[in-house]
N, C-alpha and C positions, 0 to 999 in steps of 0.2 A: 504494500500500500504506500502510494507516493506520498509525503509529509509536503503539506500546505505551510508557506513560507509566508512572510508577514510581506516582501515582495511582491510575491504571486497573486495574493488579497490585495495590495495595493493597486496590483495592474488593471486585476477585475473589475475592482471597483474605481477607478480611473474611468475606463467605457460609458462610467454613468455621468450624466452630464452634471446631475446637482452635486452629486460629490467632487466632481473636479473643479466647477465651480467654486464650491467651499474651499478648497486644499490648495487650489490657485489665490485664493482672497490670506490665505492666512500665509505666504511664500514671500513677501513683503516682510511679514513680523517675522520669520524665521532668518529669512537673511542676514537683517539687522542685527538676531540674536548672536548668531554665528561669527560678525566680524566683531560686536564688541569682545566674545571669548577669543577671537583670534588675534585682535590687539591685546587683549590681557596674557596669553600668552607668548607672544611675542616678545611681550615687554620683559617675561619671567615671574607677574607675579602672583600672587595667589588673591582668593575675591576680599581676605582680608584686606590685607595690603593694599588696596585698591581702591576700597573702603576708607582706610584712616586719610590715606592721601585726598579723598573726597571730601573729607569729614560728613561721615555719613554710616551705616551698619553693613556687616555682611551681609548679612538678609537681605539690605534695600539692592546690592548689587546683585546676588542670584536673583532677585527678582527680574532684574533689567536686564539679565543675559537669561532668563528663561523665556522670553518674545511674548507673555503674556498683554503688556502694554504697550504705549507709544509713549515711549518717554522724552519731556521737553528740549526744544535744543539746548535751554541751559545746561540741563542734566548732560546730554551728551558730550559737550562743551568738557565739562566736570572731568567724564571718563577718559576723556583724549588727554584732557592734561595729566591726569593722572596716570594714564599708561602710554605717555611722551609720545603720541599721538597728532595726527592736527585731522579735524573733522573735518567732512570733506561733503557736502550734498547737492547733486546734479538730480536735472530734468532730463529722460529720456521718452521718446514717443512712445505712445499704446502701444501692446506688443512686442517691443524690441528687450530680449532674454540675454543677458549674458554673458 
């Protein structure tokens, strides 16, 4: 019996249009999640660290690298200085992936 992969579930339900809808709408919050972790480790540092340099809590920073919210540009402002960073935000056309 072949084992069903969280993949193979993804692809399927890809085909459906409201779900891809959905999982397209939330690929915005996920990207953002992904370069704040990816500046924070780049930098080397851990979400404490991060944190104090923010002055601000662990917590508050897993929260802003977990893509639950859209956090201010001050806030992001905050994170770049704190992991030697420089924010950086462009307009791209509808559509354009990349």
């Amino acid at each position: 019996m072949k084992r069903t992969t969280v993949d193979d579930l993804h692809k399927k339900w890809m085909k459906n249009p409201k779900y891809r809808r959905e999982y397209e709408a939330l690929e915005e919050e996920f990207s953002l999640a992904a370069a704040l972790i990816e500046a924070r480790a780049r930098a080397g540092l851990t979400q404490e660290q991060v944190a104090q340099r923010m002055k601000t809590t662990q917590a508050a920073v897993a929260r802003l690298e977990g893509g639950g919210s859209m956090p201010s540009t001050r806030t992001l402002e905050k994170y770049a200085k704190a992991t030697g960073t420089r924010l950086k935000i462009s307009f791209e056309p509808e559509g354009a992936r990349p």
